[in-house]
N, C-alpha and C positions, 0 to 999 in steps of 0.2 A: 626552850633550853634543850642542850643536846644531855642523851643518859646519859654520858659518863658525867653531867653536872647535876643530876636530880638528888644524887643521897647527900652532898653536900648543903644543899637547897634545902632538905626536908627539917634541918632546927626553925624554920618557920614556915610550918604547912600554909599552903595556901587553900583556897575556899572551893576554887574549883579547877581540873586539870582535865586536859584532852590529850590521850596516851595513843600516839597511830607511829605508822610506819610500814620498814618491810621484812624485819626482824620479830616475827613472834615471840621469840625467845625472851627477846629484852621489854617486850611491850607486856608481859607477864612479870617478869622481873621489877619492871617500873610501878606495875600495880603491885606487887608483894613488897615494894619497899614501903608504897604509901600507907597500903595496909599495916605493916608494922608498928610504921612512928605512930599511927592513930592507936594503935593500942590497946586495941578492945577488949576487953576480960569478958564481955558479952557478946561474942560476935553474933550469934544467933538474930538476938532481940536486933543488935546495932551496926548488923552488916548486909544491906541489901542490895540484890541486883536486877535490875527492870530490863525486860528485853520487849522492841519495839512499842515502847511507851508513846502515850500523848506529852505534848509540854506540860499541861493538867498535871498529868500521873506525878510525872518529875517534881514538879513544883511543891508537889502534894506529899511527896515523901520527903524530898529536902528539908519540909518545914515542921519536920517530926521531930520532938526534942529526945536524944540519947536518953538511955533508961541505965542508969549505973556505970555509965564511962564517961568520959569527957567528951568526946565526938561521933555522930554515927556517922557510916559510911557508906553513901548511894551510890555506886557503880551502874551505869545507862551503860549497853551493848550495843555497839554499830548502830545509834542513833541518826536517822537521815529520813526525815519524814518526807513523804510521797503526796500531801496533798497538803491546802493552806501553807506553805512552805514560810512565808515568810510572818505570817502571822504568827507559828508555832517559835520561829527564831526572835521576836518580838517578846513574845510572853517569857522564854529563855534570860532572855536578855533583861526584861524586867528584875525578873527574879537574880540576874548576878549583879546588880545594881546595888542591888543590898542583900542579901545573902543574909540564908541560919547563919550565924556565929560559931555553932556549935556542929555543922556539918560541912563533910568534907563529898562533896560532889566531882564524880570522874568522868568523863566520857571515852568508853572504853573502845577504839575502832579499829578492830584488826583489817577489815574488808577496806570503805573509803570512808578517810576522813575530812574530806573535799569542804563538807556543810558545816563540821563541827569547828575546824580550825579557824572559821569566820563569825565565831561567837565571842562578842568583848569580853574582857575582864577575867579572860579562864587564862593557865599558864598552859602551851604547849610542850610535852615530853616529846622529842626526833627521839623515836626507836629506829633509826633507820640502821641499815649494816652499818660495823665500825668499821675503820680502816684496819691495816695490816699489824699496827702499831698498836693501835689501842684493844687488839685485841688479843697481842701476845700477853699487852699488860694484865687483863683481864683473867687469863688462864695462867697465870702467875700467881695471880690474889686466890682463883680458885684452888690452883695444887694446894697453896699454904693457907690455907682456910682447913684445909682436908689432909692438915699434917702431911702432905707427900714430899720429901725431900727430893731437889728437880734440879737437871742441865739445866741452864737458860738454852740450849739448841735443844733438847730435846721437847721441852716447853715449847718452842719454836717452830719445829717440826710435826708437834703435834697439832698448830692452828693450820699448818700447809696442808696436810694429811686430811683434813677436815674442811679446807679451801674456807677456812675464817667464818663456818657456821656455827655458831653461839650452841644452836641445840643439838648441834651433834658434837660439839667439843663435850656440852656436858656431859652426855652420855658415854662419848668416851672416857671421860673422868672417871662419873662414878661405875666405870666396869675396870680401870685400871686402880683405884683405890681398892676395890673387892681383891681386885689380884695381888696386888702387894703385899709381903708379908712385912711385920713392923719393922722401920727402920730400912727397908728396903729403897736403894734410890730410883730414880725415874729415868731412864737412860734413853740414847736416840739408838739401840739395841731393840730396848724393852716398845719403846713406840711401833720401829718399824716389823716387830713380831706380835703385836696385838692389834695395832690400830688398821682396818682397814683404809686406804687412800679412797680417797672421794672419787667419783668416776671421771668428771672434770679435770682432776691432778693427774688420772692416769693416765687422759689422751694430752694432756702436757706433757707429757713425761715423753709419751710414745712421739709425740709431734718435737720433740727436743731431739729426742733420739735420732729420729730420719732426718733430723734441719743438722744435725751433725753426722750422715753419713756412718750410724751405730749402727749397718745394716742387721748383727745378727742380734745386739740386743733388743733392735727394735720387733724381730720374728721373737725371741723369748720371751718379750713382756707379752705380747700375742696371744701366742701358747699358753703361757700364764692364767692372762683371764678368758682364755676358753675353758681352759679348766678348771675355773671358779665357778661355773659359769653365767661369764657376765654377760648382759647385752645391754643392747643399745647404744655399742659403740660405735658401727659405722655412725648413726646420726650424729654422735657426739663429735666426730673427725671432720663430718662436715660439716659443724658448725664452727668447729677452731678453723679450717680452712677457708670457708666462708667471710669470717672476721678478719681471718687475715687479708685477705685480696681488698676488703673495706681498708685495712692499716694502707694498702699498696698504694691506696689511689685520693689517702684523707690528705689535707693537712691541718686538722683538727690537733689541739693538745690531749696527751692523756688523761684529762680531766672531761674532756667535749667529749674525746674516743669513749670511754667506758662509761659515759652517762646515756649517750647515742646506742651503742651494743648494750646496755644495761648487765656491766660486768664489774668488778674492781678497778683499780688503779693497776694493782700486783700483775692483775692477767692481762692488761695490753702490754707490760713490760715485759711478761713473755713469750706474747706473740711478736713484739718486735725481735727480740732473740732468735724467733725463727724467721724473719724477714730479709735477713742480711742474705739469708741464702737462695732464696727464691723471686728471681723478678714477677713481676705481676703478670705477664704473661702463661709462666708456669704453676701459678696458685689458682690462674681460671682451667685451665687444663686438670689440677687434681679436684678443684668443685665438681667439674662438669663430672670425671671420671667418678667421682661418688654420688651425684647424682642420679648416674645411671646403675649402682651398685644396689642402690637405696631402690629404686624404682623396680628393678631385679626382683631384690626380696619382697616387697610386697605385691609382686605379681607371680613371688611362688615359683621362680626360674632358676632361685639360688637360696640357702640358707647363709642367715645372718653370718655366722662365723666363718663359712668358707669366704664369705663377701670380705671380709673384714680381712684376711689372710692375704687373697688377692689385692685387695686395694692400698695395706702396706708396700706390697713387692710395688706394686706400680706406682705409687709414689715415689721408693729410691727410685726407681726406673728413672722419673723425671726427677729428681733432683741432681743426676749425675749425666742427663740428657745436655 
């Protein structure tokens, strides 16, 4: 099942679940839901977690009867045994055949859950990224969960700002709830003067800029984060470059596109926004040109942010070439 269907799910826990993906955020969240509905007034005695266990060990604790709550809770960590492999998925599998009644077994994979999701009878949580949508919804429940009165654009704005990472929205939350004073609203003001923009959003931004010929506010946003001081922009320019000459030459759907770059939906619809203005001719001319920017700096011939100054100019350069 996908999160955003697990708290639904949970009026009747299941016996056993496999929590993986690419989303930490919600694969913690997935486990804090289960944990809740279970409900232990003893977590101590009724909440355990096995890290690199035998099937033995598992099997061993699953079959432990809860001591003053109704269900105990076995949490197994990146479970992926290295020897006897399928004999250890045998004895697994035995054991969910018929299951404690009375425990609620997890298999908890943030690294791979390649072995674990080939075990019957368990329920799969996708904590994978949400989309763009399910995740404004998401930071909507959270503002009003945390009392903040909210734009829906500013809401909005703050998942862009965050390029739709779960663990940095929260943390921007709860540093923008400290800030609010009661009764205070959440405005796309209040965002864009607290919330720093993800580094991703800012070579968007700056890569939006030059695809429209904003030659000086693309030298301002520049300036900007050199005086923050940001790096790792040139790489990040040549990766949005890079992706784009892929957009020049696919004809893959945005769905193929951003599974193949391993990026959003959202982000190849902004790279095509910068595509109308660049033939593919001119997107290999700005790789190769930061390619050699890139190779510069780390042979010590340029500093990054001088690098990063020059290879905006020369990108307008080609885009009005």
């Amino acid at each position: 099942m996908k999160f955003v269907e697990l708290k639904k799910s949970l009026s009747n826990l299941e016996r056993a679940y496999v929590i993986g993906g690419d989303d930490r955020f919600l694969c913690y969240n997935a486990l804090e839901q289960i944990e809740k509905t279970c409900n232990l007034q003893m977590a101590d005695l009724n909440k355990v977690s096995l890290d690199n266990p035998t099937a033995d060990d598992i099997i061993t604790s699953a079959n432990m009867y809860p001591f003053g709550d109704a269900y105990r809770l076995v949490v197994v960590n990146d479970w992926s045994p290295k020897t006897a492999v399928e004999q250890e998925k045998k004895k697994i599998e035995a054991y969910l055949s018929n299951p404690m009644p009375t425990t609620i077994l997890v298999f908890f994979n943030l690294q791979d859950d390649t072995f674990v999701r080939k075990l019957s009878s368990t329920t799969y949580v996708d904590c994978s990224k949400l989309d763009a949508g399910a995740v404004n919804r998401y930071v909507c429940r959270m503002l009003s969960a945390s009392r903040v009165e909210y734009d829906d654009a500013a809401a909005n704005l703050l998942s862009l700002y965050c390029l739709y990472d779960m663990q940095r929205i929260s943390n921007e939350i709860n540093k923008l709830v400290s800030y609010l004073s009661d009764g205070q609203k959440l405005t796309i003001e209040l965002v864009k003067q607290m919330v720093v923009e993800d580094k991703e959003y800012q070579v968007y931004s700056l890569a939006e800029m030059i695809a429209g010929n904003q030659s000086q506010s693309a030298i301002d946003l520049v300036e900007k984060l050199s005086q923050r001081g940001q790096t790792g922009l040139l790489l990040a320019l040549y990766n949005n470059y890079r992706r784009l000459l892929y957009l020049a030459v696919t004809r893959a759907s945005d769905v193929e596109i951003a599974n193949e770059l391993g990026i959003k939906e959202f982000a190849v619809k902004m790279l095509k926004n910068q595509l109308g203005v660049f033939s593919p001719r001119k997107v290999k001319q700005i790789v190769d040109k930061l390619a050699q920017y890139d190779a510069d700096i780390k042979q010590g011939r340029i500093k990054e942010q001088i690098a990063v100054r020059l290879a905006v100019i020369d990108i307008l350069k080609i885009r009005i070439s």
